[in-house]
N, C-alpha and C positions, 0 to 999 in steps of 0.2 A: 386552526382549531381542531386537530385531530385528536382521538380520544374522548375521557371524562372532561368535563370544561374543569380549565385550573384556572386560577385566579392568579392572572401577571400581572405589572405594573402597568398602569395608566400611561397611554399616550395621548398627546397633547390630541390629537383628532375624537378619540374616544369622549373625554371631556366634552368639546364642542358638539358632538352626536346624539349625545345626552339630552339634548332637551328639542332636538329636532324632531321631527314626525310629522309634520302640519301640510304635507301633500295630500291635495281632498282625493289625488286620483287613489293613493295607496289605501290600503284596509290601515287601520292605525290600534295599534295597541299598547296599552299601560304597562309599565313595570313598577310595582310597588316594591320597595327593596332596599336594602338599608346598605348593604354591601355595596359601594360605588364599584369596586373594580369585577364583580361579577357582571352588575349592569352595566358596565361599559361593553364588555366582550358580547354583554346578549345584543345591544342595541344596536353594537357594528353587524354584528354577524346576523340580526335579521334582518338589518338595513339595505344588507348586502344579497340579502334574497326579496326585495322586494315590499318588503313592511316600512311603514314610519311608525318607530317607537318612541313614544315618549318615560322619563326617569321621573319615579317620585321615591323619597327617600325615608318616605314616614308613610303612614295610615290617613292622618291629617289633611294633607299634600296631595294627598292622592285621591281620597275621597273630592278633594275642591276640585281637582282636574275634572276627574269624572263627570261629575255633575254641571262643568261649566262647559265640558268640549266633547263629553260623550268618546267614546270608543265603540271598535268592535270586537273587543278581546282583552281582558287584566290578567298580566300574571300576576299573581299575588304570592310572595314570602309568606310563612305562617310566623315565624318569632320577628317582630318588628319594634322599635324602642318605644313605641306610645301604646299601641294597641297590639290583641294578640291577633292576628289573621282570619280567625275564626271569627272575630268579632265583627273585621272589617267586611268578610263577604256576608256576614249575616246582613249586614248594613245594607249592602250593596244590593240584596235579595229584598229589602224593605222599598227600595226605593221605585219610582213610579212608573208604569210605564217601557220603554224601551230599556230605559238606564236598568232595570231591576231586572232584566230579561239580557245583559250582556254576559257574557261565557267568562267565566272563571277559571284558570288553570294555575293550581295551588303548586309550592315550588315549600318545601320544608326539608330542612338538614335531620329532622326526627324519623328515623326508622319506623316508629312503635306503630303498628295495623291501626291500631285505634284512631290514632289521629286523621288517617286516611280518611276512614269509615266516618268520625265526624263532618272531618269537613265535606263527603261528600253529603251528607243529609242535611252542611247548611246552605248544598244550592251550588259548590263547586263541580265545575264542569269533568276535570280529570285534576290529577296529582302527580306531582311530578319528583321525586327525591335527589336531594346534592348529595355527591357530585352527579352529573348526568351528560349524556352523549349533546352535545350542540344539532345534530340532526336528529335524535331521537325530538328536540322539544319544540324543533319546527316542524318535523312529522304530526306532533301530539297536536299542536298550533293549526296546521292544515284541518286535519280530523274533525276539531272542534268547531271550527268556521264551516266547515262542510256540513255539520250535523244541524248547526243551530242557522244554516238560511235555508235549508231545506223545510222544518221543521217550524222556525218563525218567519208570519210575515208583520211587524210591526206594520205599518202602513193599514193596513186592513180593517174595517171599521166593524165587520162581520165576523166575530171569533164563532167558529163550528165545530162539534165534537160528537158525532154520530146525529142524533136525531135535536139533539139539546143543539139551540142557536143564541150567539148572544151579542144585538145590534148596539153597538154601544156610543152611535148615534140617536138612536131612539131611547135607549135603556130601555130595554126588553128584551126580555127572555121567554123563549116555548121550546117547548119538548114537542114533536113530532106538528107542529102549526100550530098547537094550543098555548095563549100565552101561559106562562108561569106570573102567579100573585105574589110578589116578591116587594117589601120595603125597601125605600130609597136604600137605607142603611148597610140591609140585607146584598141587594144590588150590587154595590160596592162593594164588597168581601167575597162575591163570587165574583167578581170579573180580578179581584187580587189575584185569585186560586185561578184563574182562567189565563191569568196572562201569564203564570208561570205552571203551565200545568208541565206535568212529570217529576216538578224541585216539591220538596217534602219544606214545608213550612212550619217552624215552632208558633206557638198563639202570640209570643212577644213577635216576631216578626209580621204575620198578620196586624196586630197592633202598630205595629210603626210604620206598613203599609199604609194603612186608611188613618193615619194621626195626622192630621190639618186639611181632611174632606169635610163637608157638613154633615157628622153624623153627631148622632147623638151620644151623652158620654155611655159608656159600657157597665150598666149599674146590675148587667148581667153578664154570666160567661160566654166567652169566647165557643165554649161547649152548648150551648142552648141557641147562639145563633144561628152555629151549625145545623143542626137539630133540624132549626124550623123551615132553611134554605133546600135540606132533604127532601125537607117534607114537599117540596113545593117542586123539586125539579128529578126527584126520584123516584122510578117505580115503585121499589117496595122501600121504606124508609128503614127500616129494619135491616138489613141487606142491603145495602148503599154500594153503588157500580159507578158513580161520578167521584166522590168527594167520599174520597177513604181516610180511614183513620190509624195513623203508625203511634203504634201503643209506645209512652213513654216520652215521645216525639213532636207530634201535632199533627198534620193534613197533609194529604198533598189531592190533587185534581187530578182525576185520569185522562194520560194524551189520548186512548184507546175507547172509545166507548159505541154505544148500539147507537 
């Protein structure tokens, strides 16, 4: 596989490789991908450095893997026959938990900047464009596993961001030892924004975050709950240094704070 990856015919080994990955000692990663013979060359050729990959050939398919066996890495295709890519890591960013905190590395045949730029605001880790070097995208692969176990500890029941602590055994939250007066509701929609702090989240993905907790239904904005979660775990509400707002976009949490 020297060069851009090209897409050759299938061998009968590639096939059978396709749906392997399920060694717990390996790091294991998804390929959502609709092009069988691209997935076949990734899953030999990262298999062969150490990865269990698993093949899914739709959005669908891939979403059920996800959610039933967890990964620690999705490439994700952005043009796929059911759903467009963006939609599916939007998804993926909705979901609970570790699953909503896995690394995305977007693979799209689309040159245009834009789409880059999108998909990184819905939560994609890096971007990757076809054709592409086979070591560049285990490079990219490495990079990203490096950053995001540095950076998350899922396990950890104690999420910490400068002075703000948020026990999420107790459900409680304080700023410098003071608790924060925070609703159940409320609660919940800052530990969304907490577990993925640094990923910029639209208000419909917040929404599909906290959609089947016991909150209450939303008979106000997404913008007002924010408001008041400010109010409670920020110095100056006005001036907000936790829980920023990208105009146009929705929220994201700062990994960086006092």
């Amino acid at each position: 596989m020297k060069g851009a990856l090209i897409y050759p015919n299938l061998h009968s080994r590639h096939v059978q490789r396709l749906q392997k990955g399920d060694d717990p000692k390996m790091q294991q990663l998804l390929m959502i991908e609709d092009d069988a013979r691209l997935a076949g060359m990734v899953v030999d050729y990262l298999g062969q450095n150490g990865f269990g990959v698993s093949h899914s050939p739709n959005a669908q398919s891939g979403l059920a893997r996800l959610q039933s066996a967890g990964v620690d890495l999705v490439i994700l295709d952005l043009m796929l026959p059911d759903m467009d890519g963006l939609q599916v890591c939007q998804r993926i960013r909705a979901l609970p938990g570790a699953l909503g905190q896995v690394p995305v590395l977007m693979l799209t045949a689309k040159g245009d900047p834009m789409d880059r730029i999108i998909g990184l605001e819905m939560g994609a880790d890096d971007y990757l464009p076809k054709p592409f070097e086979p070591r560049e995208l285990l490079a990219r692969i490495k990079a990203i596993l490096r950053r995001h176990n540095t950076v998350h500890d899922t396990t950890q029941k104690l999420l910490q961001f400068g002075s703000l602590e948020i026990d999420r055994d107790a459900r409680r939250v304080s700023v410098k030892g003071q608790e924060c007066d925070l609703t159940s509701h409320q609660y919940d929609l800052l530990v969304v924004l907490a577990e993925r702090a640094g990923r910029v989240l639209t208000r419909d993905q917040i929404m599909e975050a906290v959609r089947g907790r016991e909150l209450e239904a939303f008979d106000r904005s997404i913008d007002v709950h924010m408001g008041r979660i400010r109010a409670a775990i920020e110095a100056d509400p006005k001036a907000p240094q936790r829980i920023l707002t990208v105009r146009g976009v929705g929220y994201v949490f700062a990994r960086q704070q006092d």
